[in-house]
C-alpha positions, 0 to 999 in steps of 0.5 A: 774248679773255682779257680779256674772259674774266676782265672776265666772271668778275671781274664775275660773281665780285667776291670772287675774286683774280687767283688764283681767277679764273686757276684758273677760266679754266684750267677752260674750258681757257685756258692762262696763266701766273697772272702774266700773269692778276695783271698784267692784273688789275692793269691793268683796276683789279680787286680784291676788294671789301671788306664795305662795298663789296659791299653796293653792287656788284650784279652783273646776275643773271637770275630763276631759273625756278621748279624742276619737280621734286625735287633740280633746285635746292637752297637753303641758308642759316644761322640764329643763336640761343643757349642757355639759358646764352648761347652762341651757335650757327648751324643751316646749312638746306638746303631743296629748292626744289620740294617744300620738304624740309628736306634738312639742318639741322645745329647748330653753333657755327661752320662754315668752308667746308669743314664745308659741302661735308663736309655736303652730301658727306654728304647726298649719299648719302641724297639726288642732288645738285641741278643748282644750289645757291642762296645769299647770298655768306657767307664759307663760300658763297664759299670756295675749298673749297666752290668746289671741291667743287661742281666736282668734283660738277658743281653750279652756284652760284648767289649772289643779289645782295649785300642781296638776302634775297628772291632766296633766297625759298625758304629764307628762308621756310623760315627764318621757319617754323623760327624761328617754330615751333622756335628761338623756341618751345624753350629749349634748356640745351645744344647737344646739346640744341638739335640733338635738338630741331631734329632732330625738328622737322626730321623732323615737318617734312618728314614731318607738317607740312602746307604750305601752298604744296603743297596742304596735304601735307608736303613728302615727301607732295607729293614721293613723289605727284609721283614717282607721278604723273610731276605736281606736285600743286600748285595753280594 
């Protein structure tokens, strides 16, 4: 039924409009006017929750399975800091939840949604794309663009609960280990500073820093014995 088709997106997806939705519904093959979509919206009370409200809405969402091989399940995040002069700047991480590899990490003063998919567009020729991807519901997470990128490369979506941090627990941890042994361990006297000296943490992370999670090898150790071996390495 139609309107229960949108009830479940609008349910599933609390910052889309009637628009997006309409466009999510012709996707499964629904074929309706984006009117009779406004006017249904209209009527079930839907709308887009504002920032204070989102905090307090959880959709359900159900506990992923933990990833049994590489590039099965990516999750990626943002981390602030600031130069030596004050400036502010973000680091958007991308972490591969199955053998840790960090398999972005890219400096910036501001992202939009589009800057995202155009780096993960990039890391797609180094690396094959996941199945899903797992974020928080960021403004440059849930835009139009990067919707429609992850359609177009057939990824899923995944967005943790509003407030949430420990479903995301991969990157998150990745996050801590970064700020810890990088961004709260360096000044950095410019931006162009800053992505030099992350990008070779970043490299000794994957490539030298032993984890503690994967028996003590780095994470492309444990990914290059796994796809030796056809089995994880890691410890019960």
């Amino acid at each position: 039924m139609l309107l229960d088709q949108l009830r479940a997106h609008a349910a599933a997806r609390p910052r889309f409009g009637y628009r997006r939705l309409h466009l999510l519904l012709r996707r499964e093959g629904v074929v309706v006017n984006h009117k009779r979509i406004y006017r249904l919206y209209r009527l079930e009370g839907l709308s887009v929750r504002t920032k204070r409200r989102k905090r307090m809405v959880a959709a359900p969402r159900t506990v992923l399975p933990a990833p049994r091989r590489p590039n099965e399940r990516w999750s990626m995040d943002f981390v602030s800091d600031v130069t030596e002069s004050g400036r502010r700047f973000r680091v958007f991480a991308v972490v591969d939840d199955f053998s840790r590899r960090c398999v972005a990490l890219v400096a910036d003063t501001s992202f939009s949604g589009t800057r995202v998919s155009r780096i993960l567009e990039e890391v797609a020729s180094v690396h094959p794309l996941p199945e899903m991807v797992v974020t928080d519901n960021g403004p440059e997470f849930t835009s139009k663009a990067l919707d429609q990128w992850a359609y177009q490369r057939k990824v899923k979506l995944h967005f943790i609960r509003p407030g949430k941090p420990v479903e995301n627990a991969y990157v998150e941890s990745f996050n801590g280990k970064f700020r810890d042994e990088c961004l709260n361990s360096n000044w950095f006297a410019s931006l162009l500073h800053a992505q030099a000296l992350i990008e070779i943490w970043r490299a000794d992370y994957n490539q030298v820093r032993p984890h503690s999670s994967l028996d003590g090898q780095s994470p492309q150790e444990y990914e290059e014995n796994f796809n030796q071996r056809g089995l994880p390495l890691r410890v019960a």
